[in-house]
Jmol script that loads the backbone (N, CA, C; Angstrom):
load data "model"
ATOM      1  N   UNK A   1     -81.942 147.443  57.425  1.00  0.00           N
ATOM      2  CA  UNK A   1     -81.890 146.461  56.371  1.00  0.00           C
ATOM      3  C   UNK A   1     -81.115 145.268  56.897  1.00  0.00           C
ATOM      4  N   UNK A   2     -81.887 143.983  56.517  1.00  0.00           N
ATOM      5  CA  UNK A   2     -80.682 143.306  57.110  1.00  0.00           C
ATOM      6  C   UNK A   2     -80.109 142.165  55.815  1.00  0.00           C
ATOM      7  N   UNK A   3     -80.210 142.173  54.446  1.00  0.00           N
ATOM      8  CA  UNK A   3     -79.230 141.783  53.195  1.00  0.00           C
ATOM      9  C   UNK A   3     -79.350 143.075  52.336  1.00  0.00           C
ATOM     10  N   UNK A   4     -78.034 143.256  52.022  1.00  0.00           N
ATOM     11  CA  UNK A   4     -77.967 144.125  50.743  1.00  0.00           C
ATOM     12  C   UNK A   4     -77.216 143.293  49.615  1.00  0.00           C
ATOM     13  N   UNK A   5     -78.011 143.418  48.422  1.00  0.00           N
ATOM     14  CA  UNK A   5     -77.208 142.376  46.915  1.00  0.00           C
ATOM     15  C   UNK A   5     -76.897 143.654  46.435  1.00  0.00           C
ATOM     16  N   UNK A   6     -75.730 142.891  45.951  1.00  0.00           N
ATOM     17  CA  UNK A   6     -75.068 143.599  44.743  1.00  0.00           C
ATOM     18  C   UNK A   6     -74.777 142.760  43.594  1.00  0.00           C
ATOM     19  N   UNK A   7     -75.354 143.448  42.520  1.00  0.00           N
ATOM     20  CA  UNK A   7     -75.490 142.575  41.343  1.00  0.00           C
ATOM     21  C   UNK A   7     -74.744 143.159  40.164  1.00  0.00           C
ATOM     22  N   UNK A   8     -73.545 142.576  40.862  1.00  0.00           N
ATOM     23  CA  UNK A   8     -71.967 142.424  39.646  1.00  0.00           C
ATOM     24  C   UNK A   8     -71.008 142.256  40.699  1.00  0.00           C
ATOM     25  N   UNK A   9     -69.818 141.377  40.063  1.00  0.00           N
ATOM     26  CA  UNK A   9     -68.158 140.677  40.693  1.00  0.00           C
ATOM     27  C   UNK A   9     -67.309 141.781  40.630  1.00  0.00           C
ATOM     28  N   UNK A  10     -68.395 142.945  40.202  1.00  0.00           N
ATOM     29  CA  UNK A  10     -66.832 144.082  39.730  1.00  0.00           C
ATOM     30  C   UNK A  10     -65.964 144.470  40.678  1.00  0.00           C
ATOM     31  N   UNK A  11     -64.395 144.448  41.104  1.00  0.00           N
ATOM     32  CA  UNK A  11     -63.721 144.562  42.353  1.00  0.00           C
ATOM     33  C   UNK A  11     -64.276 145.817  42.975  1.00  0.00           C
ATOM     34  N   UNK A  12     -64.228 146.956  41.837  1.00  0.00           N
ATOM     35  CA  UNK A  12     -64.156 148.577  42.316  1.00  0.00           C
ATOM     36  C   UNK A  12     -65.821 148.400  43.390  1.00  0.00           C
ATOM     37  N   UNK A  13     -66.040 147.786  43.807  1.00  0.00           N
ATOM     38  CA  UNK A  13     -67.681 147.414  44.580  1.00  0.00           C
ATOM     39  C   UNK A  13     -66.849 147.321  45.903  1.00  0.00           C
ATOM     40  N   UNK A  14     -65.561 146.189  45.981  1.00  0.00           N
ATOM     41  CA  UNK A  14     -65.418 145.907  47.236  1.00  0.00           C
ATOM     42  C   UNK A  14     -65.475 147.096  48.203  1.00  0.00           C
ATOM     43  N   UNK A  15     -64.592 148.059  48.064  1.00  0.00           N
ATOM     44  CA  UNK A  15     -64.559 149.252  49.170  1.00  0.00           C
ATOM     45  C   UNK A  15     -66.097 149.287  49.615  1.00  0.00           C
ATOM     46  N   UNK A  16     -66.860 149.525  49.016  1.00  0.00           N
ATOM     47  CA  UNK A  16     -68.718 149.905  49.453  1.00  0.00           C
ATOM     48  C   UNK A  16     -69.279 148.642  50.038  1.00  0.00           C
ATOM     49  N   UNK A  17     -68.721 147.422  49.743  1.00  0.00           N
ATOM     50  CA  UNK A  17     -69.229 146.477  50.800  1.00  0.00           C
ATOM     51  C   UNK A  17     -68.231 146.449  52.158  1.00  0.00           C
ATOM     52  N   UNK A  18     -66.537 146.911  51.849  1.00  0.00           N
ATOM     53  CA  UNK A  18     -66.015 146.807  53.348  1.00  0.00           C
ATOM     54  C   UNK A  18     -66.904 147.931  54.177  1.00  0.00           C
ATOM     55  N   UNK A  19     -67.195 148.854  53.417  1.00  0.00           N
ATOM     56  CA  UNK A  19     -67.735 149.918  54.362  1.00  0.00           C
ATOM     57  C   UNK A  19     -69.036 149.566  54.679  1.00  0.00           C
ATOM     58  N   UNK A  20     -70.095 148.909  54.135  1.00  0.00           N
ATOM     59  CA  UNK A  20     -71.330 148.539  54.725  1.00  0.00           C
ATOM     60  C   UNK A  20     -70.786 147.213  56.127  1.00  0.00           C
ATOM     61  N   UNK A  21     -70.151 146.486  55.591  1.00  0.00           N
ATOM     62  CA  UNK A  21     -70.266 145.559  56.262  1.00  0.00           C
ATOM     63  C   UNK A  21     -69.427 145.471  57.541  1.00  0.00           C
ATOM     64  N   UNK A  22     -68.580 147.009  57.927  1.00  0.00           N
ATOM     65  CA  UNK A  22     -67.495 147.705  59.205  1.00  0.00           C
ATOM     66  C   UNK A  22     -68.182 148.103  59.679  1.00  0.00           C
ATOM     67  N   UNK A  23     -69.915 148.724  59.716  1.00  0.00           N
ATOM     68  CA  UNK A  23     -70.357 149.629  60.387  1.00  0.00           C
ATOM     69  C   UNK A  23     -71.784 149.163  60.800  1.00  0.00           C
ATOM     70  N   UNK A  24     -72.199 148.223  59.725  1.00  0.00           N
ATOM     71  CA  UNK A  24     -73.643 147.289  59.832  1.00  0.00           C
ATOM     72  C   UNK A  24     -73.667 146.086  60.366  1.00  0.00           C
ATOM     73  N   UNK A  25     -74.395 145.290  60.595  1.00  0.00           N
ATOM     74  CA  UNK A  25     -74.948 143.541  60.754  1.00  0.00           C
ATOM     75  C   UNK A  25     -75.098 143.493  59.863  1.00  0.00           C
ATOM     76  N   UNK A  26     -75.253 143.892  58.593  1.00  0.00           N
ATOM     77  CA  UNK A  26     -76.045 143.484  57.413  1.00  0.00           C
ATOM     78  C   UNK A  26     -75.167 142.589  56.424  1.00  0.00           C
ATOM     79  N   UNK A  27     -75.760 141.365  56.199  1.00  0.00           N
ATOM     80  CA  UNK A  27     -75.036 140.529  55.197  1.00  0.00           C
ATOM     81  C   UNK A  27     -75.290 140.980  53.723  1.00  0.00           C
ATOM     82  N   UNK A  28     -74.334 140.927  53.129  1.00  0.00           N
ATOM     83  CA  UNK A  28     -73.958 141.062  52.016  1.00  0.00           C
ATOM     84  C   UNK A  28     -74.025 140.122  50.977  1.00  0.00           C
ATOM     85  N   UNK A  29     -74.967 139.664  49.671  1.00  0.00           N
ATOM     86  CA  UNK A  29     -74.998 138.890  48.793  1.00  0.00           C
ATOM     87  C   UNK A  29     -74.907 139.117  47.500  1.00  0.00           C
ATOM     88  N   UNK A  30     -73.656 138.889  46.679  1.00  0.00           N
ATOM     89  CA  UNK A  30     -73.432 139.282  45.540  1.00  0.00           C
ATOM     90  C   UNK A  30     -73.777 138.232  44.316  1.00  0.00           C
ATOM     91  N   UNK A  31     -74.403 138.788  43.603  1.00  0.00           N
ATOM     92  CA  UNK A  31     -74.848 137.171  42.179  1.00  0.00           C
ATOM     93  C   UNK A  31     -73.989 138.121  41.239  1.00  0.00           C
ATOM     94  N   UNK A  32     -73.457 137.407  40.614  1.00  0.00           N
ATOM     95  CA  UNK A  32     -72.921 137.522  39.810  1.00  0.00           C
ATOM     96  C   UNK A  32     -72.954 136.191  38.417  1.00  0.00           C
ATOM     97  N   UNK A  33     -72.262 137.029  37.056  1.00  0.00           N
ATOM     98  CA  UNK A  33     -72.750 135.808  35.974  1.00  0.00           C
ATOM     99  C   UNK A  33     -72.060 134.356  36.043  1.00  0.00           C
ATOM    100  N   UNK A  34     -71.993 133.460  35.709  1.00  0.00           N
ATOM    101  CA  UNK A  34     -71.455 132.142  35.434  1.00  0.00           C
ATOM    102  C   UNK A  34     -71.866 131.687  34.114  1.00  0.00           C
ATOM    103  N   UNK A  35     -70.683 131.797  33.417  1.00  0.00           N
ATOM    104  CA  UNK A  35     -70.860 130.890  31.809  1.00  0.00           C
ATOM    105  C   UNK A  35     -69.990 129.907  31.452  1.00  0.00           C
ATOM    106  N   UNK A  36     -69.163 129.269  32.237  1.00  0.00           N
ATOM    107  CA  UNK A  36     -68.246 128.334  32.079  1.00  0.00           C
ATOM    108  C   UNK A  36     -66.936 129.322  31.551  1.00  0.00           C
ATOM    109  N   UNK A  37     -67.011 130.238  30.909  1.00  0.00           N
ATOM    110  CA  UNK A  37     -65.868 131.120  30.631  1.00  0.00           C
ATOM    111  C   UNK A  37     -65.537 132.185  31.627  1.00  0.00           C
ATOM    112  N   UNK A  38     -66.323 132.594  32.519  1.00  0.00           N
ATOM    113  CA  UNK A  38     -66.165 133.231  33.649  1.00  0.00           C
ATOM    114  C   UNK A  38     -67.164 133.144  34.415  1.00  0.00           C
ATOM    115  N   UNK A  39     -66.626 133.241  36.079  1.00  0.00           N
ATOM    116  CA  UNK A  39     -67.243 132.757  37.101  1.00  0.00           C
ATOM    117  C   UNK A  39     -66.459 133.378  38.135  1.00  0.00           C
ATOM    118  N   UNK A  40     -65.596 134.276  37.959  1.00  0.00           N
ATOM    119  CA  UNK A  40     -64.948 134.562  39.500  1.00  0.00           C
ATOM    120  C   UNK A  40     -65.640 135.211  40.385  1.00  0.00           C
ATOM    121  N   UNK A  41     -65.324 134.475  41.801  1.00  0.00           N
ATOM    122  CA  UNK A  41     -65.933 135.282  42.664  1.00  0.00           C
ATOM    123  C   UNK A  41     -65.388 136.757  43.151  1.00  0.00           C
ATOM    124  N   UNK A  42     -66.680 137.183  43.654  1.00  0.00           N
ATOM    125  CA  UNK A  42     -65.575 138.682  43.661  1.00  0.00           C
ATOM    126  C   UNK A  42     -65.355 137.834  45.289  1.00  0.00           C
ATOM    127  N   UNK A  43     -63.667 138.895  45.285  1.00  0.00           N
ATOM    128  CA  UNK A  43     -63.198 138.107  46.847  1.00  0.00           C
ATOM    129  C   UNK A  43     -63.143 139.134  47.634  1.00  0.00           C
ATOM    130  N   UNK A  44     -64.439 139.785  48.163  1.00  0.00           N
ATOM    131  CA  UNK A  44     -64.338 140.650  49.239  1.00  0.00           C
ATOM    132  C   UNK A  44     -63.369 140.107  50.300  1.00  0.00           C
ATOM    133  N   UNK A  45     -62.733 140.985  51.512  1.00  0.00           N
ATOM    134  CA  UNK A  45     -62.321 140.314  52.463  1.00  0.00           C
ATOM    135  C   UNK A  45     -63.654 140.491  53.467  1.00  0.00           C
ATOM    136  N   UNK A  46     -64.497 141.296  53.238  1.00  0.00           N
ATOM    137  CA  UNK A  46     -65.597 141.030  54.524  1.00  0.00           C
ATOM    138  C   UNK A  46     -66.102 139.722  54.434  1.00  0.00           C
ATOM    139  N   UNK A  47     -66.001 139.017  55.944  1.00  0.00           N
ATOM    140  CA  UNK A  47     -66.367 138.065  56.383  1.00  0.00           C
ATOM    141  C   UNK A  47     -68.137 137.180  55.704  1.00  0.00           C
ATOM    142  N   UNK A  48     -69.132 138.333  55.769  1.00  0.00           N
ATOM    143  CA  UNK A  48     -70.326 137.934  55.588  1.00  0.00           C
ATOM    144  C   UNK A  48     -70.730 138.412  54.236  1.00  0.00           C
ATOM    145  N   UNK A  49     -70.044 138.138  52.757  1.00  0.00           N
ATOM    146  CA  UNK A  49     -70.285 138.227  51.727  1.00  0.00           C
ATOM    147  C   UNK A  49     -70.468 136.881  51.039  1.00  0.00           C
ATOM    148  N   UNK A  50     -71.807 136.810  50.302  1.00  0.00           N
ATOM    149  CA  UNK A  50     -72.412 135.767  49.668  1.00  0.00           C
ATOM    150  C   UNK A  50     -72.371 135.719  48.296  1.00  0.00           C
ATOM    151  N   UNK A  51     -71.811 134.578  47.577  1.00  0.00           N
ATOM    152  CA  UNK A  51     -71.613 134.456  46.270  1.00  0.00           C
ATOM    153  C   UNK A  51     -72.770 133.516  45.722  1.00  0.00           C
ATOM    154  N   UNK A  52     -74.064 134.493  44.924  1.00  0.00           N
ATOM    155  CA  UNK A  52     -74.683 133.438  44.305  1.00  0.00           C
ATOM    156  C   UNK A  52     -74.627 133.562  42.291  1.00  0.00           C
ATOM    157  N   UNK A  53     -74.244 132.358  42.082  1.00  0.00           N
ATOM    158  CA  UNK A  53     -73.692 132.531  40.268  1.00  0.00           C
ATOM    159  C   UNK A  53     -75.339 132.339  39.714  1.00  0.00           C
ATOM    160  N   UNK A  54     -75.635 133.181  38.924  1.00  0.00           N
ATOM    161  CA  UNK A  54     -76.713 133.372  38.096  1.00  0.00           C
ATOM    162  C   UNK A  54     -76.053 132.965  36.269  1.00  0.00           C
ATOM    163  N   UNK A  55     -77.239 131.805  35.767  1.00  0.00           N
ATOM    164  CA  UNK A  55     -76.686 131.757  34.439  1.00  0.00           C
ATOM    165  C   UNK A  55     -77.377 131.928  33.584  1.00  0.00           C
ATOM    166  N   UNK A  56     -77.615 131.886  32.149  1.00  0.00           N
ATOM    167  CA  UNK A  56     -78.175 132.171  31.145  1.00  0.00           C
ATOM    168  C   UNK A  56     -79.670 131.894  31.572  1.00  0.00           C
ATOM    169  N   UNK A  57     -79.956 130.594  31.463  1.00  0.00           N
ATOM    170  CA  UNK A  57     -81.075 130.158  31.959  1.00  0.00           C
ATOM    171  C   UNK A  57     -82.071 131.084  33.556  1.00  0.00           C
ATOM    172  N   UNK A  58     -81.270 131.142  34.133  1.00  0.00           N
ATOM    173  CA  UNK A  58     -81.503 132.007  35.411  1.00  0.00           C
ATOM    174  C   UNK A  58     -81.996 133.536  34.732  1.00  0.00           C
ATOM    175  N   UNK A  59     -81.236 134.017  34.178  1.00  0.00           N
ATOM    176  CA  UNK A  59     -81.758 135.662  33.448  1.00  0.00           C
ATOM    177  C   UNK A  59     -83.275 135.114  33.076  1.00  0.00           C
ATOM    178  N   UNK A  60     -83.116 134.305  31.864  1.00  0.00           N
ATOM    179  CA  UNK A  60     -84.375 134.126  31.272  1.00  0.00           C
ATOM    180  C   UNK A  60     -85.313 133.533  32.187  1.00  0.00           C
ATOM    181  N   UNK A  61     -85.685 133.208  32.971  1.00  0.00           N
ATOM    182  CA  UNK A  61     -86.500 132.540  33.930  1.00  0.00           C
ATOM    183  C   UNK A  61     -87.332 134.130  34.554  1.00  0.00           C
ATOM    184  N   UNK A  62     -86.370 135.530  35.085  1.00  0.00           N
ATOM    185  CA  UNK A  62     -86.848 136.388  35.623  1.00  0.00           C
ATOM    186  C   UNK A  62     -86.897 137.801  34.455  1.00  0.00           C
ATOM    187  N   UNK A  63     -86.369 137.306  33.343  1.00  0.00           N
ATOM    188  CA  UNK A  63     -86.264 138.385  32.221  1.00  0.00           C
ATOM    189  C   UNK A  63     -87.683 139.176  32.789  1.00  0.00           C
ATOM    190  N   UNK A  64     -87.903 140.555  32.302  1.00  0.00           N
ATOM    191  CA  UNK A  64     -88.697 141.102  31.653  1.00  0.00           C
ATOM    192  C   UNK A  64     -88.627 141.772  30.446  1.00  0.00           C
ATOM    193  N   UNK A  65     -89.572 141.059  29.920  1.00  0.00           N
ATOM    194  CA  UNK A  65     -90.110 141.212  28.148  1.00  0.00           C
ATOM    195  C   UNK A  65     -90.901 142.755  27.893  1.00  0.00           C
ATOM    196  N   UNK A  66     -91.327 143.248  28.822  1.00  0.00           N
ATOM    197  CA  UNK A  66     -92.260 144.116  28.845  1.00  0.00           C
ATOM    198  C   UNK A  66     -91.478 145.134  27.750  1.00  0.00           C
ATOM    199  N   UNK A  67     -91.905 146.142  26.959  1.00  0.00           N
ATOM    200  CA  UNK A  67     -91.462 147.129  25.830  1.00  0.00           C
ATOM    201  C   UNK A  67     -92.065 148.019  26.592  1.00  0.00           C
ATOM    202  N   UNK A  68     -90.977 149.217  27.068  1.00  0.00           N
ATOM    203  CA  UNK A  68     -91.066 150.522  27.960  1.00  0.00           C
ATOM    204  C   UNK A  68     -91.030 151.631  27.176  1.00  0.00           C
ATOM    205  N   UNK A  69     -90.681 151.372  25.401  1.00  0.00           N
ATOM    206  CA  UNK A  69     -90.957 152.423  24.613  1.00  0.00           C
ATOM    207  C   UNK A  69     -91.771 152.919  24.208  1.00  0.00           C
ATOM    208  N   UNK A  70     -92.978 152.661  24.628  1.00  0.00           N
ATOM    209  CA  UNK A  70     -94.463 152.942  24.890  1.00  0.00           C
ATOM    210  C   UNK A  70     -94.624 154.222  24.767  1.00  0.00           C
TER     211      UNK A  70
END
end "model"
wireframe off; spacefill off
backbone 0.3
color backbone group
C-alpha cells in the first residue's frame, strides 16, 4: 500500500499511525472535520502525516442517500 487515510483527529489513532509509519514507506493522510468551532489537527509526530479538513459541504457532495433498510 502506499497511502493509508484515517478518517478522524482522534489522538488514541496516533500510536497505529507511529507504528505504520516506523516500519512502512507508506504516507499517512488523515481528513478530519472543520466547522469553524473545531479544526484541530491531529499532531502525529510521524513525519509523513497529511491533514486534509473536510466540511459540511464536502460530506454532502459524497453523502450516500441510498436506504440499506431494504
Amino acid at each position: 500500500m502506499d497511502v493509508a487515510v484515517v478518517a478522524s483527529a482522534d489522538t488514541d489513532l496516533i500510536p497505529a499511525i507511529d507504528e505504520v509509519t516506523a516500519h512502512t514507506p507508506v504516507l499517512v493522510e488523515v481528513a478530519g472535520w472543520h466547522n469553524g468551532k473545531w479544526g484541530q489537527r491531529l499532531n502525529a509526530p510521524a513525519p509523513k502525516v497529511w491533514c486534509h479538513w473536510l466540511t459540511a459541504d464536502d460530506y454532502q457532495a459524497v453523502g450516500d442517500a441510498t436506504d440499506y433498510n431494504l
